[in-house]
C-alpha positions as CSV (number, residue, x, y, z in Angstrom):
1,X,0.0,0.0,0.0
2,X,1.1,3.4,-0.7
3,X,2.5,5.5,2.3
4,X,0.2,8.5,3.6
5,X,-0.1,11.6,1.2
6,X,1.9,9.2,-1.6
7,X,-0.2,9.8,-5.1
8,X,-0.8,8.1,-8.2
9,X,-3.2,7.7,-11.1
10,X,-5.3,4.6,-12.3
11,X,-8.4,3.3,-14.3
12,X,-10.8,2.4,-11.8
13,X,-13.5,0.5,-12.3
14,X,-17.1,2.9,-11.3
15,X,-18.5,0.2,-9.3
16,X,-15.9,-0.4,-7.1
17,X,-16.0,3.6,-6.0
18,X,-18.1,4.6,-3.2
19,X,-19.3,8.1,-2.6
20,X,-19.0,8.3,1.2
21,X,-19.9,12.4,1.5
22,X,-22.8,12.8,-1.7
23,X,-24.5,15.6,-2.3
24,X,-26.9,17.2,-4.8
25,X,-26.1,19.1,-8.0
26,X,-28.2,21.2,-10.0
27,X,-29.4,19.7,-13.6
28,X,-28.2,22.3,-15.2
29,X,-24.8,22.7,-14.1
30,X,-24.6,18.3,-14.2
31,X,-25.3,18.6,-17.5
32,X,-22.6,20.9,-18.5
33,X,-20.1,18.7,-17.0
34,X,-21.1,15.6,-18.7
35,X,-21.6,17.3,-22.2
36,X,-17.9,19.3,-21.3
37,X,-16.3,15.7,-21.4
38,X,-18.3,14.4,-23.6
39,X,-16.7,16.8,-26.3
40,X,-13.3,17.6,-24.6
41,X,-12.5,14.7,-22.4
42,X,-11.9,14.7,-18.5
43,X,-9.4,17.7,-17.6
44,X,-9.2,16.6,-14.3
45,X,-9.0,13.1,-12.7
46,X,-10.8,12.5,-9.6
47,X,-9.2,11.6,-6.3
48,X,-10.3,8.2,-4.4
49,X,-8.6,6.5,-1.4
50,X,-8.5,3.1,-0.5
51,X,-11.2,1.3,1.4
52,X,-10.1,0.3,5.0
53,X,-10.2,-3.8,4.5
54,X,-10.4,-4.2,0.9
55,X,-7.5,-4.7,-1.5
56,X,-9.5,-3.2,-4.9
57,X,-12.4,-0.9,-3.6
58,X,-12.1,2.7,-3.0
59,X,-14.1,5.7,-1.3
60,X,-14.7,9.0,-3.6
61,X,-12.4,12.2,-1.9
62,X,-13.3,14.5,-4.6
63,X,-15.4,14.4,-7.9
64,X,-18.8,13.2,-7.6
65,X,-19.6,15.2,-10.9
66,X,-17.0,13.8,-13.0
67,X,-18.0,10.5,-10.9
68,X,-21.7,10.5,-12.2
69,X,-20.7,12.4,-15.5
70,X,-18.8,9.0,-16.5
71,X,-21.6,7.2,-15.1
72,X,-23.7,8.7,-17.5
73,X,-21.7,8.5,-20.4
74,X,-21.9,4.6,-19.9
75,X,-18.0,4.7,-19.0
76,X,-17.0,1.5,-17.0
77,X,-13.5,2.8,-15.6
78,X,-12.8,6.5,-14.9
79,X,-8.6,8.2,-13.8
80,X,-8.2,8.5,-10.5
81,X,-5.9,9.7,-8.1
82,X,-4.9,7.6,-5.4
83,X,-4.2,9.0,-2.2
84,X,-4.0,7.3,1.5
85,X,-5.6,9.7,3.4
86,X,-7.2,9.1,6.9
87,X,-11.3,9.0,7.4
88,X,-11.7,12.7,8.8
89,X,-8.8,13.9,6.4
90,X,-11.4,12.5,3.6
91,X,-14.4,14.0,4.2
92,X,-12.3,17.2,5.2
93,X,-10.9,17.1,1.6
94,X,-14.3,16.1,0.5
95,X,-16.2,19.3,2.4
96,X,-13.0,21.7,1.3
97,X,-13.9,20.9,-2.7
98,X,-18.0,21.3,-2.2
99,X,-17.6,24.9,-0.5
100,X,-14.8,25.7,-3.5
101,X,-17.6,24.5,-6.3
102,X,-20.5,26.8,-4.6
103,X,-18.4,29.9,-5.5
104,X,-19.0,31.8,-9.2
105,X,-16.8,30.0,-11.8
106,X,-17.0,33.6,-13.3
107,X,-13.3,34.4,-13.7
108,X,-12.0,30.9,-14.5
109,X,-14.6,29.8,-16.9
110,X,-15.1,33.1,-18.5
111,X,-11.4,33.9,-19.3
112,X,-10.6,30.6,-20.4
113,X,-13.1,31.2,-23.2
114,X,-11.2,34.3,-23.7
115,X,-8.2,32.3,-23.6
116,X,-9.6,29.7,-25.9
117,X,-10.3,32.4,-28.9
118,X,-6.8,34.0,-28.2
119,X,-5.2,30.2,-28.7
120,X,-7.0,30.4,-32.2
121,X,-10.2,28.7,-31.9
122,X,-13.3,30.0,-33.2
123,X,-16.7,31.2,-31.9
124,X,-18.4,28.0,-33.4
125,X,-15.4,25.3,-31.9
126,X,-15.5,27.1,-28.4
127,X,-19.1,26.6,-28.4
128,X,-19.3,23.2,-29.1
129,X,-16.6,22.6,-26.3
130,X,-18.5,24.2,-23.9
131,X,-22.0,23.4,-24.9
132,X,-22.5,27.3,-25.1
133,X,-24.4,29.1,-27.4
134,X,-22.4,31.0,-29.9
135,X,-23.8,34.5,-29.3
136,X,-23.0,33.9,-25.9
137,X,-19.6,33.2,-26.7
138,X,-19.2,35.8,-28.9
139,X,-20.7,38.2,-26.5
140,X,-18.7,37.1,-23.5
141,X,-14.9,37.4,-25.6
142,X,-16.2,40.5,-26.4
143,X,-16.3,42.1,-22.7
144,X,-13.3,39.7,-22.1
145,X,-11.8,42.3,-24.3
146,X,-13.3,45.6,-22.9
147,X,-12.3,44.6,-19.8
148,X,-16.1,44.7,-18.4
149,X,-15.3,42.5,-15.3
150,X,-18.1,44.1,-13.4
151,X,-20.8,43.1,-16.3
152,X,-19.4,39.4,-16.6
153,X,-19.9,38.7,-13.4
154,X,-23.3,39.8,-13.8
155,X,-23.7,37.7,-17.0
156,X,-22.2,34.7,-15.2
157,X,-24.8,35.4,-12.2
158,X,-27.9,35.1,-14.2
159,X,-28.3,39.0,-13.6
160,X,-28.6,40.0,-16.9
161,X,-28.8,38.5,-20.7
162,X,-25.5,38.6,-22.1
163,X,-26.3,40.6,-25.5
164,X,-27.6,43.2,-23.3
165,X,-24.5,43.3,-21.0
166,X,-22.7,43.6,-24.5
167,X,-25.0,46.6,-25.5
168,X,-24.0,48.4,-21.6
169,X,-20.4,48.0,-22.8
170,X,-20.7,49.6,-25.9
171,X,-23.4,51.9,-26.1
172,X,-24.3,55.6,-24.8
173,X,-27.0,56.5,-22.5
174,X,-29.8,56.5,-24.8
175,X,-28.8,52.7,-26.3
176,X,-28.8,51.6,-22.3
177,X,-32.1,53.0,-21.9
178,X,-33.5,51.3,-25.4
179,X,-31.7,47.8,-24.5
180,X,-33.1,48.0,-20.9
181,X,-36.5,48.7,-22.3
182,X,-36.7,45.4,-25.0
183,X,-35.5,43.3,-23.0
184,X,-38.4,44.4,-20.4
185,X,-41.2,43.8,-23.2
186,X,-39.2,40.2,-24.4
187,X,-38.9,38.9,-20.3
188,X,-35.8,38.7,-20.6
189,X,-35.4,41.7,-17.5
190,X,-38.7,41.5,-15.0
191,X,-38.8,43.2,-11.5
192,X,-36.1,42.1,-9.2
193,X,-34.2,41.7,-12.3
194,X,-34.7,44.9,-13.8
195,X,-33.9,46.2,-10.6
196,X,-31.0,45.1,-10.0
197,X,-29.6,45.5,-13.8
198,X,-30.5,49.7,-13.0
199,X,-27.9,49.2,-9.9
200,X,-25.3,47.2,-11.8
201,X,-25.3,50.2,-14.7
202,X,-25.0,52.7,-11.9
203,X,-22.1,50.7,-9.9
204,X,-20.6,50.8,-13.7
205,X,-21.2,54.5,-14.2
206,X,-19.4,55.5,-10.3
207,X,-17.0,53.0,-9.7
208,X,-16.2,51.7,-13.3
209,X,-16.1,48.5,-15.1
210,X,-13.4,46.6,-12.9
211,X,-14.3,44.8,-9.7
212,X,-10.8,46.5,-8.1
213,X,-11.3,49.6,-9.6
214,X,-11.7,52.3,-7.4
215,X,-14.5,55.4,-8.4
216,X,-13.7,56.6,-11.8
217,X,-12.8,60.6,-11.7
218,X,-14.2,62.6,-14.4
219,X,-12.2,64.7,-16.8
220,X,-12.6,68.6,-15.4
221,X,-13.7,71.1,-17.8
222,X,-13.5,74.2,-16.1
223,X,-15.9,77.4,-17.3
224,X,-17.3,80.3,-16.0
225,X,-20.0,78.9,-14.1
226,X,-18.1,75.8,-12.3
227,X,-15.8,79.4,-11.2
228,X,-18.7,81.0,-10.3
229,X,-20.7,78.3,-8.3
230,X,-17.2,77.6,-6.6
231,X,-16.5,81.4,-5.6
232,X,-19.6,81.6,-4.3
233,X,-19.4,77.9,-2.0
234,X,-16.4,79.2,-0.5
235,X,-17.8,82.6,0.0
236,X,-20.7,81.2,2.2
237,X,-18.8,79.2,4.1
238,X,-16.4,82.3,5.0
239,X,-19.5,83.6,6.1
240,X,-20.2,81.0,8.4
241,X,-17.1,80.9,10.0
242,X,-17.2,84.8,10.9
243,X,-20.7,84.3,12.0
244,X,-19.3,81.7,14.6
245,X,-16.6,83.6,15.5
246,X,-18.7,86.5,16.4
247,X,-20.9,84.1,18.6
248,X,-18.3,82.8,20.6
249,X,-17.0,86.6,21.2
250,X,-20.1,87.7,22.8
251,X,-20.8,84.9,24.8
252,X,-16.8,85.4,25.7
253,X,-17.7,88.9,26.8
254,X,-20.6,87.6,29.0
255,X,-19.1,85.1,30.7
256,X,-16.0,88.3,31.6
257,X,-18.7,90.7,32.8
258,X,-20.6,87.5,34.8
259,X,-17.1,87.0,36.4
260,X,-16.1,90.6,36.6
261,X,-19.2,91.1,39.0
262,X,-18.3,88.1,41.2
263,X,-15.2,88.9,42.0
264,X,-15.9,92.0,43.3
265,X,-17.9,90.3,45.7
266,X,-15.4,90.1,49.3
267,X,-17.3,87.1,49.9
268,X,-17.0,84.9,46.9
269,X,-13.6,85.8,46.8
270,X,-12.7,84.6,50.2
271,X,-15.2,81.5,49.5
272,X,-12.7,80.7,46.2
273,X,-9.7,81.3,47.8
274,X,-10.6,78.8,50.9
275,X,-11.4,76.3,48.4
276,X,-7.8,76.8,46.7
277,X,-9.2,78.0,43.6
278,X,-7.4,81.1,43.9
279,X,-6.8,80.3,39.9
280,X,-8.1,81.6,36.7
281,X,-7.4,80.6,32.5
282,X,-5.1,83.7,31.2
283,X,-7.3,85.3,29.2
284,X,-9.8,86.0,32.0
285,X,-7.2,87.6,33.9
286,X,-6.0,89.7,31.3
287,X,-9.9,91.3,30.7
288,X,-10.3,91.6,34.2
289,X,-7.3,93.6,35.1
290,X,-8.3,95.9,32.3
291,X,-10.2,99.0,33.6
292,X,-13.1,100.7,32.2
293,X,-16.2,98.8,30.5
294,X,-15.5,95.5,28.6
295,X,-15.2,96.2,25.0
């Protein structure tokens, strides 16, 4: 037997695997992967592990979709990894790969199609390899290349069609509007969806079409007006701050006078004085040694 963490690869017959941690998969999805190696072959073996007291059976660690994929393809023996891996190391492994697959495959599945039409392959071959459409293709190799990571995402979410993330990408303000608008009266964009397409073109519009980029500035044209509007901002808030400062003068001026007339009192003085507060901030001092009225 192989020591612990050692790995190879074999054909392994289906019925002598045994998926020890299932759990559901969406139709949709299932059938991408089984039509995926049905026209491109298996990428990616899957990884099994012994079974404790058998010399030929094995427990499933990771790829129950390529598992059942092959099963459906009427495939006797699929690759495999084989890995000696302890019980709760397996369904660790196991639990690691099922929260991985719940995340978007936006950014790797999406780029490889860009990747794919870079390496040469056309719009119909990189369809038929990933049981795409080919306007979807075409659509999505065409933000690839705008850089419109914020509207793929979208696309790869369900969010919105992809023709009219395309049209976002390309078109001004008044071809938004009209996109927005037929794909309301086709269904394709209904209420929550609508909704939330409004938000994504608004996210686009502030913070650009990157998911790291930060909020896009605006080129500065600077005329008359923006000069006018700006002298006249800064002019009110001058006005402010003298208004304040007058505020805080008279109530100054109060609080001398208040203390002015207490301390000529014999008796508050010696009351102060025999509580050791015999003390006063400067300024106070200063106005009260001044003679005449408080000005």
């Amino acid at each position: 037997m192989n020591t612990p963490n050692e790995k190879e690869i074999r054909l392994i017959p289906l019925d002598k695997i045994t998926v020890v941690n299932p759990r559901d998969r969406g139709q949709t999805k299932f059938r991408q992967i089984v039509n995926n190696i049905a026209n491109i072959g298996l990428k990616k073996p899957i990884t099994v592990t012994p079974k404790p007291g058998s010399d030929d059976e094995f427990l499933l660690v990771c790829g129950q979709g390529r598992y059942e994929a092959y099963e459906t393809l009427g495939q006797n023996e699929i690759p495999a990894i084989v890995t000696d891996v302890s019980e709760d190391k397996l369904f660790l492994m196991s639990l690691v790969e099922n929260l991985a697959r719940r995340m978007p495959s936006c950014v790797e599945m999406l780029h490889e199609i860009g990747a794919m039409k870079e390496r040469g392959n056309s719009f119909a071959d990189i369809a038929k390899k990933t049981d795409l459409a080919v306007s979807y293709v075409r659509g999505i190799v065409k933000l690839i290349q705008r850089g419109e990571e914020r509207l793929l995402m979208a696309v790869e979410r369900g969010q919105i069609p992809v023709s009219v993330a395309v049209t976002i990408a390309v078109a001004d303000d008044h071809d938004i509007q009209r996109a927005l608008t037929e794909a309301y009266e086709s269904n394709d964009l209904r209420g929550k969806r609508l909704l939330a397409a409004r938000r994504l073109i608004e996210k686009r519009h502030t913070d650009g079409k990157s998911l790291r980029s930060g909020p896009r500035r605006a080129n500065s044209v600077v005329s008359g007006k923006i000069l006018l509007e700006t002298y006249q901002t800064e002019s009110a808030k001058q006005r402010l701050v003298v208004q304040k400062s007058k505020l805080c003068e008279t109530r100054l001026l109060f609080v001398v006078s208040a203390i002015r007339q207490l301390v000529e009192d014999k008796k508050f003085v010696e009351l102060l004085r025999s509580e050791d507060l015999d003390t006063m901030p400067a300024y106070l001092a200063t106005e009260l040694s001044r003679k005449g009225p408080l000005t």
